[in-house]
VMD Tcl script that draws the C-alpha trace (Angstrom):
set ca {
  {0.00 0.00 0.00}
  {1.67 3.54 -1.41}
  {0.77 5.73 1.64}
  {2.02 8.37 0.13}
  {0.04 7.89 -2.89}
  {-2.44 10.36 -4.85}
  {-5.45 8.94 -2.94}
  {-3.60 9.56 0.85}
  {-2.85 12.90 -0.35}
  {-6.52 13.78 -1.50}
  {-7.73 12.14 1.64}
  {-5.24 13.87 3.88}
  {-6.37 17.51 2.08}
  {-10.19 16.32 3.09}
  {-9.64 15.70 6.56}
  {-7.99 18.94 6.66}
  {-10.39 20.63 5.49}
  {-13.37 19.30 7.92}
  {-10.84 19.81 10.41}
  {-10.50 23.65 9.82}
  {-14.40 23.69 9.16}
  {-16.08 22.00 12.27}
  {-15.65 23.80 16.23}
  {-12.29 22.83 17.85}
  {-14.31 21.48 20.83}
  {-15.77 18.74 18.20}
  {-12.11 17.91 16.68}
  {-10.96 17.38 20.51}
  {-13.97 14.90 21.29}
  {-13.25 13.26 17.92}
  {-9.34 12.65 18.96}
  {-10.14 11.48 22.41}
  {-12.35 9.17 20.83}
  {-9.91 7.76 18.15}
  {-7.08 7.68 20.88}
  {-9.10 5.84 23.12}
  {-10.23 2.98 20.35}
  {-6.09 2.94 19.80}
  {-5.12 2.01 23.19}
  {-7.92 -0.33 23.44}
  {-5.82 -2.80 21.32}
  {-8.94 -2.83 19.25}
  {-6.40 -1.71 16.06}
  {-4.74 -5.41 16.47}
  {-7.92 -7.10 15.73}
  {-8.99 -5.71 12.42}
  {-8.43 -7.75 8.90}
  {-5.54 -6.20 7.30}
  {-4.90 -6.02 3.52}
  {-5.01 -9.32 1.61}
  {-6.80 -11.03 4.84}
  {-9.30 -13.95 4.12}
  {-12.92 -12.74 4.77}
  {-15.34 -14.99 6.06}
  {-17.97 -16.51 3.67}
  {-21.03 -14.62 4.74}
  {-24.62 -13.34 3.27}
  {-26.14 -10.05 4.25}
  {-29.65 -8.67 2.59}
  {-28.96 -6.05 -0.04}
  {-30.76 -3.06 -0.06}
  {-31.42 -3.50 -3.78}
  {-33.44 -6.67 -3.17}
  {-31.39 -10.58 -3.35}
  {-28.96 -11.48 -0.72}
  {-25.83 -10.53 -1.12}
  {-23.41 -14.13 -0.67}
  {-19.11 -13.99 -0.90}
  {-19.41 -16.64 -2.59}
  {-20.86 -15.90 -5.22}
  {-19.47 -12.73 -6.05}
  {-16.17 -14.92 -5.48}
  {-17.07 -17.07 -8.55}
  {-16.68 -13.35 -11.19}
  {-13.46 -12.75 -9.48}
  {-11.74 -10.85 -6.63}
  {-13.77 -8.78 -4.45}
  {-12.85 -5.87 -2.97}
  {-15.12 -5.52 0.44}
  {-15.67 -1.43 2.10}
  {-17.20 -0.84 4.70}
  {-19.25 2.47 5.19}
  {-19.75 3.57 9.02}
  {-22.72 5.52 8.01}
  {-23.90 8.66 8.29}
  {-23.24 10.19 12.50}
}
mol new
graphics top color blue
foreach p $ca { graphics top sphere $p radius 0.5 }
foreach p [lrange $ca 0 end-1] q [lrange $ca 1 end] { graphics top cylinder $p $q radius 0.2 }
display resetview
């Protein structure tokens, strides 16, 4: 993984800029919040890049379940995760 790549960059310029746009106060709880996950350990846990998901199903909002796999069977799958909207 280029960490240094195009797509950090643009990232790194985004959170910058919500930074600079939302109250201090917020950023600080935000921090706390991220440093406290950190220490938890909970960091060591997560799948890391090239990682072996489980097979699993979930519904799909656009109607059939969605099943690893299958999608497995048209090639690689990338999975993302989107924490939602807070």
């Amino acid at each position: 993984m280029n960490a240094t790549g195009p797509l950090c960059r643009r990232l790194a310029e985004i959170r910058a800029e919500k930074e600079a746009a939302r109250p201090a106060s917020a950023t600080a709880v935000m921090a706390a919040g991220t440093e406290a996950l950190q220490a938890s350990g909970i960091l060591d846990r997560l799948p890391r890049v090239g990682d072996r998901a489980p097979l699993f199903a979930r519904p799909s909002v656009a109607g059939p379940t969605v099943r690893l796999k299958t999608l497995l069977k048209r090639g690689p799958v990338v999975l993302s995760f989107f924490r939602g909207r807070w």
